[in-house]
Structures are given as structure tokens and as C-alpha cells.
FILODO-861720 format. One record per residue (C-alpha): x, y, z; residue in three letters. Coordinates in nm, 2 decimals. Example, Ala and Ser with C-alpha at 12.3 -4.5 7.8 and 13.67 -1.06 7.14 Angstrom:
2
LOTOR       X       Y       Z  residuo
LOTOR    1.23   -0.45    0.78      ALA
LOTOR    1.37   -0.11    0.71      SER
REM end
This chain:
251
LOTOR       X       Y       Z  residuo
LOTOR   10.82    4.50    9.04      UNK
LOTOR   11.03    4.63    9.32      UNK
LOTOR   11.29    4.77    9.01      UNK
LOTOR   11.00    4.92    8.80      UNK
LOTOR   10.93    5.10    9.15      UNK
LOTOR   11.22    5.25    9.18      UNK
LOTOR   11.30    5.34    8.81      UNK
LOTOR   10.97    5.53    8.88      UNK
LOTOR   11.01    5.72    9.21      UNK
LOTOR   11.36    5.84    9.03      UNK
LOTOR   11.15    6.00    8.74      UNK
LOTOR   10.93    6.14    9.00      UNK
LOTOR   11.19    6.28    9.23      UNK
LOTOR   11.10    6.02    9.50      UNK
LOTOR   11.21    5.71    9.79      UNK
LOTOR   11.09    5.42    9.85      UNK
LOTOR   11.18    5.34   10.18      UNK
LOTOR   11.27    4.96   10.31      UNK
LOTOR   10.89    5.00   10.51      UNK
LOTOR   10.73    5.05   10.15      UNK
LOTOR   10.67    5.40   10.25      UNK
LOTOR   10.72    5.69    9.92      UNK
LOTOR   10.94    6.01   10.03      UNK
LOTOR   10.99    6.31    9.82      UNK
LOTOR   11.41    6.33    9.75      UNK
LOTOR   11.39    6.65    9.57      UNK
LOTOR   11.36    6.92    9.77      UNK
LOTOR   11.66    6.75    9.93      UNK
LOTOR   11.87    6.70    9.61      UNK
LOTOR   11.81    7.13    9.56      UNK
LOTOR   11.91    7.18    9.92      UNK
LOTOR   12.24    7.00    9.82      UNK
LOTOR   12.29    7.12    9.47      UNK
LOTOR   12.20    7.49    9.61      UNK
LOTOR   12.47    7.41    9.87      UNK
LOTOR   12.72    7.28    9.67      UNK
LOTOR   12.68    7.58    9.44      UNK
LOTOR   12.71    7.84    9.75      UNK
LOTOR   13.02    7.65    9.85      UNK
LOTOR   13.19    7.72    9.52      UNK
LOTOR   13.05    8.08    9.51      UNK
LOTOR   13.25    8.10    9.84      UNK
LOTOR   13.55    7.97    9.73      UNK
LOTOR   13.54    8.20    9.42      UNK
LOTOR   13.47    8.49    9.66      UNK
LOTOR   13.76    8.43    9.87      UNK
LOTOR   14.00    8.40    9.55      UNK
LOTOR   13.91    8.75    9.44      UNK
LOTOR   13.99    8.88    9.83      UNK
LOTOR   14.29    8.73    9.87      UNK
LOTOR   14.47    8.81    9.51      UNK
LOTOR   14.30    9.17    9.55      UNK
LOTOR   14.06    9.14    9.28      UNK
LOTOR   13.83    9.33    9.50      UNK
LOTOR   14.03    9.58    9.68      UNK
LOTOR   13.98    9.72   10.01      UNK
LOTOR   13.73   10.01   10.02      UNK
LOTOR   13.53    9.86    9.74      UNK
LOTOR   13.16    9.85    9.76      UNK
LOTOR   13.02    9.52    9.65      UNK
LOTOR   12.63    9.44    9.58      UNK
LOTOR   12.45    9.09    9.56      UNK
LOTOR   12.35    9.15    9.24      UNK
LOTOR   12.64    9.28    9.06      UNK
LOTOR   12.85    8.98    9.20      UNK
LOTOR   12.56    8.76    9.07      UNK
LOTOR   12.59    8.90    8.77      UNK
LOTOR   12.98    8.86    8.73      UNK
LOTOR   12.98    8.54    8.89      UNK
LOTOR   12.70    8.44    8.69      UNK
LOTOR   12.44    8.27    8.91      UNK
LOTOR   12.16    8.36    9.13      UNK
LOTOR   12.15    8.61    9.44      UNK
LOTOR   12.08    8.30    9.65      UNK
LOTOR   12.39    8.15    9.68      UNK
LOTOR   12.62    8.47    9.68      UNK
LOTOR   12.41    8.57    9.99      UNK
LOTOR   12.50    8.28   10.13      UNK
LOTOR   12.87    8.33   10.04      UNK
LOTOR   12.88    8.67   10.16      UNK
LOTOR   12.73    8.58   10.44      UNK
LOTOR   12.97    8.36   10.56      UNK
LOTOR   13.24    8.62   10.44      UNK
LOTOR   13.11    8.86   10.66      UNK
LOTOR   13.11    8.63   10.98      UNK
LOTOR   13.49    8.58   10.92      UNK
LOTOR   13.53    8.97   10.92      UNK
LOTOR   13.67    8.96   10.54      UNK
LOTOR   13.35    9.18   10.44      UNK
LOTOR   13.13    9.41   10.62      UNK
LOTOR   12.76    9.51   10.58      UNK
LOTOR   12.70    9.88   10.58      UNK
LOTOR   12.42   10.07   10.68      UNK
LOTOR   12.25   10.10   10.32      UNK
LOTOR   12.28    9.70   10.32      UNK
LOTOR   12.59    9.67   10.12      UNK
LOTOR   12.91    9.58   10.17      UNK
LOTOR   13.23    9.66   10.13      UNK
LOTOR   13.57    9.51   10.19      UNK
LOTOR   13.69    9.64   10.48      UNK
LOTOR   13.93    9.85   10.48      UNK
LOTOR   14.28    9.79   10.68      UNK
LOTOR   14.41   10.02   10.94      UNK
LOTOR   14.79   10.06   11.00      UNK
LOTOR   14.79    9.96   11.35      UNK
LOTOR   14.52    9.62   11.24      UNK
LOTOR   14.75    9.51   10.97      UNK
LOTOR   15.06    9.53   11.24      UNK
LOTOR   14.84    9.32   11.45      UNK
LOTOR   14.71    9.07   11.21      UNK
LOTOR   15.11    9.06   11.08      UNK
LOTOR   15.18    8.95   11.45      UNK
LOTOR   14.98    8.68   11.44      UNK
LOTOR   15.05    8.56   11.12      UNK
LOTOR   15.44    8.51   11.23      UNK
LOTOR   15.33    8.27   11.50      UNK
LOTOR   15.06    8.07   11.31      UNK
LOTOR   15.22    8.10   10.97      UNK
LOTOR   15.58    8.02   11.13      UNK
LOTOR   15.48    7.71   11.30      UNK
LOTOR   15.31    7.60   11.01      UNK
LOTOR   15.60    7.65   10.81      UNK
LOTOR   15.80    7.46   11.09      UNK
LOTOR   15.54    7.15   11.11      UNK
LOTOR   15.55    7.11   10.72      UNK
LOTOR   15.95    7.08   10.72      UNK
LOTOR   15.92    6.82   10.99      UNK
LOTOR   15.61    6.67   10.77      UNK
LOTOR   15.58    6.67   10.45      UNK
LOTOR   15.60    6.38   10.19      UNK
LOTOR   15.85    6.38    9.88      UNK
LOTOR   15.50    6.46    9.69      UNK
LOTOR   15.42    6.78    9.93      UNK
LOTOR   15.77    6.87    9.81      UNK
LOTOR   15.78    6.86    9.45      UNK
LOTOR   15.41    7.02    9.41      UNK
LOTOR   15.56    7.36    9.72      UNK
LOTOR   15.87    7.34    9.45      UNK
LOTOR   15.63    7.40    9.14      UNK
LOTOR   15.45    7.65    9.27      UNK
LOTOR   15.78    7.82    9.34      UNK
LOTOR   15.86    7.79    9.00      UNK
LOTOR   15.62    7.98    8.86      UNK
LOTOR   15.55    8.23    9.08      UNK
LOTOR   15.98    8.29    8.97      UNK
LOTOR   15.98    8.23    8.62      UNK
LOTOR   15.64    8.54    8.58      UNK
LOTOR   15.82    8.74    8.81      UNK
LOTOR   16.08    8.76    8.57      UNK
LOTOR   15.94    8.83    8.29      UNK
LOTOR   15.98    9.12    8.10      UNK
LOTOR   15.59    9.19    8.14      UNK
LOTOR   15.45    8.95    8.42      UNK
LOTOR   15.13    8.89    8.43      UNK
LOTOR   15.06    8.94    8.81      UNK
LOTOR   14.76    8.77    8.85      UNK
LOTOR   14.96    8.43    8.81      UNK
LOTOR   15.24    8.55    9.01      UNK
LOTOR   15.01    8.64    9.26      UNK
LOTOR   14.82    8.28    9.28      UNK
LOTOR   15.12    8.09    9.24      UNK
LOTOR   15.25    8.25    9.57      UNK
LOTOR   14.91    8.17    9.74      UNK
LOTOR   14.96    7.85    9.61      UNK
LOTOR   15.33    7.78    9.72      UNK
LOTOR   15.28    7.89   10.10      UNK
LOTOR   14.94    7.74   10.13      UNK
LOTOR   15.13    7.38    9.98      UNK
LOTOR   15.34    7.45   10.26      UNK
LOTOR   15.09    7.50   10.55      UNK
LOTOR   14.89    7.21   10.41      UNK
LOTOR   15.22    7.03   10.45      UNK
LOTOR   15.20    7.08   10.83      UNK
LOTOR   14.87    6.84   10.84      UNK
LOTOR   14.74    7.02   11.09      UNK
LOTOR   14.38    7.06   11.03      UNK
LOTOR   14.29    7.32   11.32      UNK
LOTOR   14.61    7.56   11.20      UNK
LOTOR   14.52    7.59   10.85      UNK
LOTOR   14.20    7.73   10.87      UNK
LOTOR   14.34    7.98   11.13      UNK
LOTOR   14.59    8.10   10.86      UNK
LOTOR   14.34    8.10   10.58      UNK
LOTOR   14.13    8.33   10.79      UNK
LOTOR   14.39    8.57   10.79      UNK
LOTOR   14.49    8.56   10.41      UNK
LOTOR   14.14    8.66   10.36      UNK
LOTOR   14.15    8.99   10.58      UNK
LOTOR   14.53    9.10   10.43      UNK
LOTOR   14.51    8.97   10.08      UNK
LOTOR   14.36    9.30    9.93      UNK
LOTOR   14.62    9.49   10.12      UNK
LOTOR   14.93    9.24   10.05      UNK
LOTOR   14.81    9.20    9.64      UNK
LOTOR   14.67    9.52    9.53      UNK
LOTOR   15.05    9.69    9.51      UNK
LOTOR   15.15    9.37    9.35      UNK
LOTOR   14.85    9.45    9.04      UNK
LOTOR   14.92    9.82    9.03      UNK
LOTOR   15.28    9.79    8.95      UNK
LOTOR   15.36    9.40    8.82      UNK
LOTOR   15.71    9.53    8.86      UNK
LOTOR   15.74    9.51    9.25      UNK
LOTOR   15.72    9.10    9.18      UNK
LOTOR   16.12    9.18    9.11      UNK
LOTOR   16.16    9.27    9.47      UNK
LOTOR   16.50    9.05    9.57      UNK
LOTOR   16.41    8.99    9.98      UNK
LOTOR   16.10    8.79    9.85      UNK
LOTOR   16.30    8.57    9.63      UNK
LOTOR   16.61    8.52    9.90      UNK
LOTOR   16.29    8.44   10.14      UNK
LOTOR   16.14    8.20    9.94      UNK
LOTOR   16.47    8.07    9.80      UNK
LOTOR   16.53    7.99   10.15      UNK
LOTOR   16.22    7.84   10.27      UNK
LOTOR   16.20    7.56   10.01      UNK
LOTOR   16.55    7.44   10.09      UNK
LOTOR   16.50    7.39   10.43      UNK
LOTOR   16.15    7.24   10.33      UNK
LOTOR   16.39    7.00   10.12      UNK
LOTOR   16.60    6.96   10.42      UNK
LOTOR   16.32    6.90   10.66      UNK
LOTOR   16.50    7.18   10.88      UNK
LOTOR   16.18    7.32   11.09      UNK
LOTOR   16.38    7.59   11.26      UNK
LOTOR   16.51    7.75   10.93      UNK
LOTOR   16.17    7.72   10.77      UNK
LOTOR   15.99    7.94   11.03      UNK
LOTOR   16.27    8.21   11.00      UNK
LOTOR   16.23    8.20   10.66      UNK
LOTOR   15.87    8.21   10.65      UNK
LOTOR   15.92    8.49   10.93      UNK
LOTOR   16.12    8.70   10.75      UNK
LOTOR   15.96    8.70   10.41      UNK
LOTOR   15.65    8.80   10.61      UNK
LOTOR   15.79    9.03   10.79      UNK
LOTOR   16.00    9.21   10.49      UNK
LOTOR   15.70    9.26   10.25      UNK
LOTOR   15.53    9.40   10.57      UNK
LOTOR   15.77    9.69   10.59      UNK
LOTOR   15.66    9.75   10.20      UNK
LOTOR   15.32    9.77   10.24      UNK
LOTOR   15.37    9.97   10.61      UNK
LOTOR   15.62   10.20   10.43      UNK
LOTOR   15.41   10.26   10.06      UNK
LOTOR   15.07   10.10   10.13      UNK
LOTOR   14.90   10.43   10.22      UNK
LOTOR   14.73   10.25   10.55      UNK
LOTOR   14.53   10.52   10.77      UNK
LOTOR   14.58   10.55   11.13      UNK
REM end
């Protein structure tokens, strides 16, 4: 009987508790399908700002994302919502919003703090990782090298194969409280970093990025903390200068 019961309260969306008493599950399950399906909106949301699919200055809506992204307003205002609360969009008067865009003088700070956070990272991850960590930062590196080489290179896979190689590294650190830190910041200079990067694929042959990277992989191989964080330092610092130099920042 106790079976039959609950083959029944499962076609009926219900619990039977261990008092006998019947609970509805299934406004519960929606709150955690609806949840899980904002969660993944958000993590879609911050792909397209940090490879610069949506560039800074551009207006966004909740439904036009809906309709690209292909669910229900619900769960991109959800999304956006927490995009806005990490400053990586803004909500303007009219009610839409727009990726922000990046000053000069707020990308030089943001690059400031990126050096700290993203070098000790860098640093921790040398000291850290696992022969595993290793071999997946070294595949990333391979790709993001063999598009960049290409005759034609797709830059949309040059672009997440770089995400993915320095954020293999900063997970590498196992530092739980850093990573978000440094994700935080990808999400406000990703547009600004990437959208040169989709406007001319040919930039991806820039040498200083491949000495920089060449570098910080060996001394991740060589578990050399103090060369990783110059490394990571200086490729920071170098596309920096490119973006400071062509990037058309205002004041």
C-alpha cells in the first residue's frame, strides 16, 4: 500500500511525508527547474560578454535576448539581473540595458587589479596544479596557437580557447575566493579585450601574446610561481597597451 502511495503522489506531483501527511513537490520542482534554467541563461550571458559577442555600447532588451537565447523572459531577467549587480550591465532610464561602456582611465584601473589578482593566481597554480591541470592549460594553448595561425582563423575559437587556457590556470590555483574575483573582472573587460580580436582575426598573430603565453605554460610545467606571475603580468600588461593605444577608449 505504502508503494502504491507513493507511485501516486509522484503522478500527482506530491510527498508523503514519514507523519503520513501529503505535500505538494511541484511548485518546488519549477522553482528548481526555473533556477537551474536561469543559471545556464547566466552562464550563456556571461560567454557572449566576455568573447565580445555583445560589445560595449550595445543596447540589449529581455525580449530580444529571449528570443536568441530561446526561452522565456523569466529567466533572462533573472540573468540580467544578476549581470547588472556585478556591474557587467547597466539598466538605463528607458529600462534597458546596455553593456557598459569602458572608460580609458576604468580600463587602466580594472588592468591594475587584474595584475595582482590574475598574477597571484597565475603564481598559486604553478605551485598547485596536478599533472592533469597541466595537460588540459597545455590543450587549451594548443588551440588557441594552432587558429591563430591559420590562414583564416576563426576568432571566435581563438578567443574561447584563451578564456579557456588562463581560466585552467586560475582554477589551478584552488583558491575558491580568488577565482571569482578574477571572473568578475573578465566580465567587465571582455567586450573591450575581444571586440578588436573579431574585427580583425589577424591581430591573433600578435608575437608578445605567443612569447607570453609560451612562457607562462613552461613555468606552469616547471611549477616556477615567480616566472608564472611575470608572465601572466606581462601578457596582461602588453595587450593592454594595444587596446590603450588602438581601442578608441573615451576619456
Amino acid at each position: 500500500m505504502v508503494q502504491q502511495a507513493h507511485i501516486a503522489e509522484r503522478q500527482r506531483g506530491e510527498r508523503i511525508g514519514p507523519d503520513g501527511v501529503t505535500t505538494d513537490i511541484a511548485p518546488k520542482l519549477a522553482r528548481i527547474e526555473r533556477q537551474t534554467l536561469s543559471d545556464q541563461v547566466y552562464q550563456e550571458l556571461k560567454d557572449w560578454l566576455i568573447t565580445a559577442r555583445a560589445i560595449p555600447g550595445e543596447r540589449l532588451s529581455l525580449r530580444s535576448l529571449a528570443s536568441v537565447i530561446g526561452v522565456s523572459p523569466m529567466p533572462i531577467r533573472d540573468a540580467t539581473s544578476r549581470l547588472v549587480a556585478e556591474n557587467a550591465l547597466e539598466v538605463l532610464p528607458n529600462r534597458s540595458m546596455r553593456v557598459p561602456i569602458m572608460s580609458r582611465s576604468h580600463f587602466i584601473e580594472l588592468r591594475m587589479i587584474r595584475v595582482a589578482l590574475e598574477g597571484l593566481a597565475a603564481a598559486l597554480a604553478a605551485q598547485r596544479r596536478t599533472e592533469t591541470d597541466f595537460a588540459a592549460i597545455a590543450g587549451d594553448l594548443s588551440i588557441y596557437e594552432r587558429e591563430s595561425r591559420r590562414a583564416n582563423p576563426d576568432p571566435m575559437v581563438a578567443i574561447r580557447a584563451n578564456r579557456n587556457f588562463h581560466f585552467r590556470i586560475y582554477r589551478a590555483a584552488a583558491s575558491p575566493a580568488l577565482l571569482p574575483m578574477i571572473e568578475g573582472l573578465w566580465l567587465r573587460v571582455g567586450g573591450v579585450m575581444n571586440v578588436a580580436l573579431r574585427k580583425d582575426p589577424q591581430r591573433l598573430r600578435t608575437v608578445a601574446a605567443h612569447r607570453h603565453h609560451k612562457r607562462l605554460l613552461e613555468s606552469i610545467k616547471s611549477k616556477n610561481a615567480d616566472s608564472a606571475r611575470e608572465a601572466v603580468v606581462a601578457d596582461i600588461m602588453s595587450a593592454g597597451d594595444r587596446i590603450l593605444a588602438h581601442g578608441g577608449l573615451p576619456e
